[in-house]
N, C-alpha and C positions, 0 to 999 in steps of 0.2 A: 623263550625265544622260539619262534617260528621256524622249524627246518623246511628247507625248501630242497632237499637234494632227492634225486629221480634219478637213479647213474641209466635204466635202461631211456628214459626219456632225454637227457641229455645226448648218449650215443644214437638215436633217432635224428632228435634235430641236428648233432654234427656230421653226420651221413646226409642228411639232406641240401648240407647248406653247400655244397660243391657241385658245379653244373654238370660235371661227367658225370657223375653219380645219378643224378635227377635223370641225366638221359640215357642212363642204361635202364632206370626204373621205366621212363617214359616208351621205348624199347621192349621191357617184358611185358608191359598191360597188354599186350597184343597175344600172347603165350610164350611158353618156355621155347630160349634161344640157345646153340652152344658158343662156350667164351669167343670161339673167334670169331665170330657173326657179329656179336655185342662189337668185341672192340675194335673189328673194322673204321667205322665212322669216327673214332676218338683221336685218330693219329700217333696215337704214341706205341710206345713199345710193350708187348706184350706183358712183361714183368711190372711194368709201372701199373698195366690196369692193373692186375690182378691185386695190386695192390686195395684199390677202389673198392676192387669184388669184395675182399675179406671185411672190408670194414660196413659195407652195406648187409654181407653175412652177421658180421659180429652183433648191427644191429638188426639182427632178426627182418630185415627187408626181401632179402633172397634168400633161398635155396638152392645149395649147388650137389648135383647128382652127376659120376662120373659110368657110363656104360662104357667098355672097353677101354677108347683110346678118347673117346670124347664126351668133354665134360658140356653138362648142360647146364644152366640157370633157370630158377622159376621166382616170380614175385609173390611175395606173401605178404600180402597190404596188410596181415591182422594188427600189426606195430603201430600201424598208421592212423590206426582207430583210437589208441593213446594219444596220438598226437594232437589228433582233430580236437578229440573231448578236450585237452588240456588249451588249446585254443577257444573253443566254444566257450567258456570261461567267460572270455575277453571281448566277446562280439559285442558285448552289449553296450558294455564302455565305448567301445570304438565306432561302432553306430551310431550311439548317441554324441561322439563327438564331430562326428563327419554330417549328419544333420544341422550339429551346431552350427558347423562352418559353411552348411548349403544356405543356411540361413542371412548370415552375415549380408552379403550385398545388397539384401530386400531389405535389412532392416536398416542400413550404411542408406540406403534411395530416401526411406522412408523417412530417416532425421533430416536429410538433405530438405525434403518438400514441405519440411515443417520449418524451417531453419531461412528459408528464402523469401526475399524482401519480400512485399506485397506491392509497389507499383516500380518497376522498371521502366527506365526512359525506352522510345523506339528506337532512338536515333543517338548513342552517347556523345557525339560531339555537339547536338543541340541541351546543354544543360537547362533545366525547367527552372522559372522565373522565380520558385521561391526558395532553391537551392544556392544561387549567386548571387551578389551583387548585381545589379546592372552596370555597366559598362558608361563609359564617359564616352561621347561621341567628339569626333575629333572636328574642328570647322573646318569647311571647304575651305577653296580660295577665292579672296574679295567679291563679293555680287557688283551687280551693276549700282554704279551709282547717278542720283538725282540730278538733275540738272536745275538750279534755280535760276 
């Protein structure tokens, strides 16, 4: 049987998969912030980020450096490079499946223009003479009559 366990790649993609997190990452691309800068914009309470921080630390995403009284963060995308590769994997499959599906409507047209009658009426309420019966005309009323 196949093992497929990765525990540093697992704790990558579940640090990833929480938006705060993503936007403290999106955040350090810029350079190293200290925590209360970061978690200004998150609205929550200090102890709750910091929670975030530890698990983006745990998985090797940050670096956290404290000088004196304040603590700084830096990003260390090298984690990331695991991720990518383990993704890149899967491009091709997935490429080739989204091609598939760009394809579909050309090909959905193309059965359609094979598929349709060759002569259509102009006018559908005038049905063409060898599609119906013709019609029994109904007599007028009496003509004039002769006089002998």
């Amino acid at each position: 049987m196949v093992k497929y366990e990765d525990p540093a790649l697992d704790r990558i993609f579940s640090a990833l998969a929480d938006p705060t997190r993503r936007g403290v990452l999106e955040s350090l691309s810029g350079g190293e912030l200290a925590v209360s800068e970061l978690a200004a914009p998150s609205g929550m309470s200090l102890p709750g980020f910091m929670k975030h921080l530890r698990v983006l630390e745990d998985a090797g995403l940050i670096s956290r450096e404290k000088e004196g009284r304040v603590v700084s963060c830096e990003l260390s995308a090298a984690p990331m490079k695991a991720a990518s590769a383990w993704m890149s994997r899967y491009e091709k499959f997935w490429s080739d499946k989204l091609d598939s599906l760009a394809r579909y409507p050309y090909q959905k047209e193309e059965l359609q223009t094979w598929n349709k009658p060759a002569f259509k009426p102009t006018n559908p309420r005038l049905p063409s003479s060898g599609s119906f019966p013709s019609r029994r005309r109904r007599s007028g009323g009496r003509g004039p009559t002769r006089k002998r």
